[in-house]
C-alpha positions in Angstrom: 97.2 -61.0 120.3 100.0 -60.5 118.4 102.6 -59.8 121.6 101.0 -62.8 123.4 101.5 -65.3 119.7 105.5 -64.0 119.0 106.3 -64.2 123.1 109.4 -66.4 123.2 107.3 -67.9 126.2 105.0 -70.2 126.4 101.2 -69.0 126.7 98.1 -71.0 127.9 94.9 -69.7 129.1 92.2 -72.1 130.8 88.8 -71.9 132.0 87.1 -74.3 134.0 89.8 -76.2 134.0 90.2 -76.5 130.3 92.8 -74.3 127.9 91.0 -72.6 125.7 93.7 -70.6 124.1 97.9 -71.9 123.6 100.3 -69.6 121.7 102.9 -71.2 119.5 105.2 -71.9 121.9 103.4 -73.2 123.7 102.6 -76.0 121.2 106.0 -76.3 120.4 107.1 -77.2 124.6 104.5 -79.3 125.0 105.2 -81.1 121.9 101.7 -80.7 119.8 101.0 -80.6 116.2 98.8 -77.2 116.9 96.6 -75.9 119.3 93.9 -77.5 118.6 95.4 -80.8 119.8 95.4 -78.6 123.0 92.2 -77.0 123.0 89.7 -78.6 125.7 92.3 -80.9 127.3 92.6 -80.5 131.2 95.2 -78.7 132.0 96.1 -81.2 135.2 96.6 -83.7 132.9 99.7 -81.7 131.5 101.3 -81.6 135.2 103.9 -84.1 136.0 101.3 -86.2 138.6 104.1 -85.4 141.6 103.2 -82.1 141.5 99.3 -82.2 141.0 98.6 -81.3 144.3 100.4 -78.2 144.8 99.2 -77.2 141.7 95.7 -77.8 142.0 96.0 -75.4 145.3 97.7 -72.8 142.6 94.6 -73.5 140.9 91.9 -72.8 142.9 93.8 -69.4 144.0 93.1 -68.3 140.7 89.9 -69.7 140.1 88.5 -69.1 142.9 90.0 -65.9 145.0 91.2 -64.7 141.7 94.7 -64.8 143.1 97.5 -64.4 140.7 100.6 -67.4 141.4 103.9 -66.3 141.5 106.9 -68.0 139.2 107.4 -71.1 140.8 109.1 -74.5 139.4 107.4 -77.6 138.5 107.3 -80.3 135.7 104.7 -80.8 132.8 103.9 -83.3 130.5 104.7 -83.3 126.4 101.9 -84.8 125.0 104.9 -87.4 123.5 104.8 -88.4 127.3 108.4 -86.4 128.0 109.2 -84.3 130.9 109.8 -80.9 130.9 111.0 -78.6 134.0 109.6 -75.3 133.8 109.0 -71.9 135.0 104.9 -70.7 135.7 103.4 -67.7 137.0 99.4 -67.5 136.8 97.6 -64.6 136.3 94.3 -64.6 137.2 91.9 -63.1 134.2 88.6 -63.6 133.0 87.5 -65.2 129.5 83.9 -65.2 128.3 83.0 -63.7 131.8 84.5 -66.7 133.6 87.1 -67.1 135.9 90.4 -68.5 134.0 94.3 -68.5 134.4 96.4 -67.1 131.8 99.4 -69.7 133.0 103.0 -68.6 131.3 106.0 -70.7 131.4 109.3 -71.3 130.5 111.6 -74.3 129.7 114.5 -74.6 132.2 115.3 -78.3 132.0 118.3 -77.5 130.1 119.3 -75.2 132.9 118.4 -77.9 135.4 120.5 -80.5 134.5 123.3 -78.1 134.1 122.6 -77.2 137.9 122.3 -80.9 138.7 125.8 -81.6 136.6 127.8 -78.7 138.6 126.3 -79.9 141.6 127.5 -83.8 141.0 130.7 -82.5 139.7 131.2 -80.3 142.9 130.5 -83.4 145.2 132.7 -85.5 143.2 135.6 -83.1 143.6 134.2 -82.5 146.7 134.7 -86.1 147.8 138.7 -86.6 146.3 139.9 -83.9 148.2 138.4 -84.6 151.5 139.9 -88.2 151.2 142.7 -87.5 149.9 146.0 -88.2 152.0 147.2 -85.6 150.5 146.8 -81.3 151.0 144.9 -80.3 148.2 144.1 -76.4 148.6 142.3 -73.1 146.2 143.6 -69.7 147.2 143.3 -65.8 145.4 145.4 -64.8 143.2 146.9 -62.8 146.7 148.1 -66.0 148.2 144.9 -66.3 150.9 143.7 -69.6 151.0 139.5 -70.0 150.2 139.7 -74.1 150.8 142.1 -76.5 152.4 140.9 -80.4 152.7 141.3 -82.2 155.4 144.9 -83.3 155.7 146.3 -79.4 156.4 145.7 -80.0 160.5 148.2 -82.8 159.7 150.7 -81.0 157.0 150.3 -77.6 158.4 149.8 -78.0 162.2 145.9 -75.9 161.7 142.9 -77.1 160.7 141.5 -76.5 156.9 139.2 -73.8 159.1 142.3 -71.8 160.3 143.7 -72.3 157.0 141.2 -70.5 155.6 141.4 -66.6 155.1 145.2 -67.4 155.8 148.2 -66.1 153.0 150.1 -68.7 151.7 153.2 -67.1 152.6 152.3 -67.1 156.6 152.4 -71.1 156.2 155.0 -71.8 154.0 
């Protein structure tokens, strides 16, 4: 009990489709005053209702063909009606000689608006050079060029693929 109460993941276990059991962490990430205010509540009603479905398959794996879930992605429910993106795996386990889930998760919704950030950034950049009159080009530290936008089949007589792999010095 005291490995599963200091994890620096989050720990529920339900039953019937109730937790019975929610580690500190777990009450912090879902934003409750202590486990009790967990205790009893349906655990669907902690998933974000987009992804219900799928998890209510994951669900009846582990309920029912006592199948444990791998770590997938999906979004729960603070009980201060926030949004978190997490981490889960499910391990299928028994309590008072019942079928029940031991669910443990992770935060990653920092992580995921970083992704979503570098991935807006990227397109963004993305977006100048491509319409950009102008050649705008990355190479190694070797002089071989990695990207070329579209103007080098202009600039350079060769396409921004045929650029590509080239050393600056061949085209200059």
């Amino acid at each position: 009990r005291q490995l599963v109460e200091h994890l620096p993941d989050a720990v529920v276990v339900h039953c019937e489709g109730r937790i019975v059991y929610a580690n500190p962490k777990a009450v912090e990430l879902l934003g409750a005053p202590d486990a009790a205010a967990l205790l009893g509540r349906e655990v669907l009603s902690l998933i974000h209702p987009d992804d219900r479905d799928h998890v209510h398959g994951r669900l009846e794996d582990g309920y029912l063909r006592r199948k444990n879930n791998p770590l997938i992605e999906e979004r729960v429910l603070r009980l201060d009606g926030g949004v978190l993106d997490v981490e889960v795996a499910g391990i299928a386990t028994t309590y008072e000689g019942k079928p029940a889930i031991q669910g443990v998760f992770r935060d990653i919704t920092e992580r995921k608006r970083a992704e979503q950030r570098r991935r807006d950034s990227e397109e963004k950049y993305r977006l100048l050079a491509e319409h950009s009159t102008d050649l705008i080009s990355t190479h190694t530290p070797a002089g071989v060029y990695s990207y070329a936008s579209t103007p080098a089949h202009t600039l350079l007589a060769c396409t921004p693929e045929e650029q590509r792999g080239l050393n600056a010095d061949e085209l200059l």
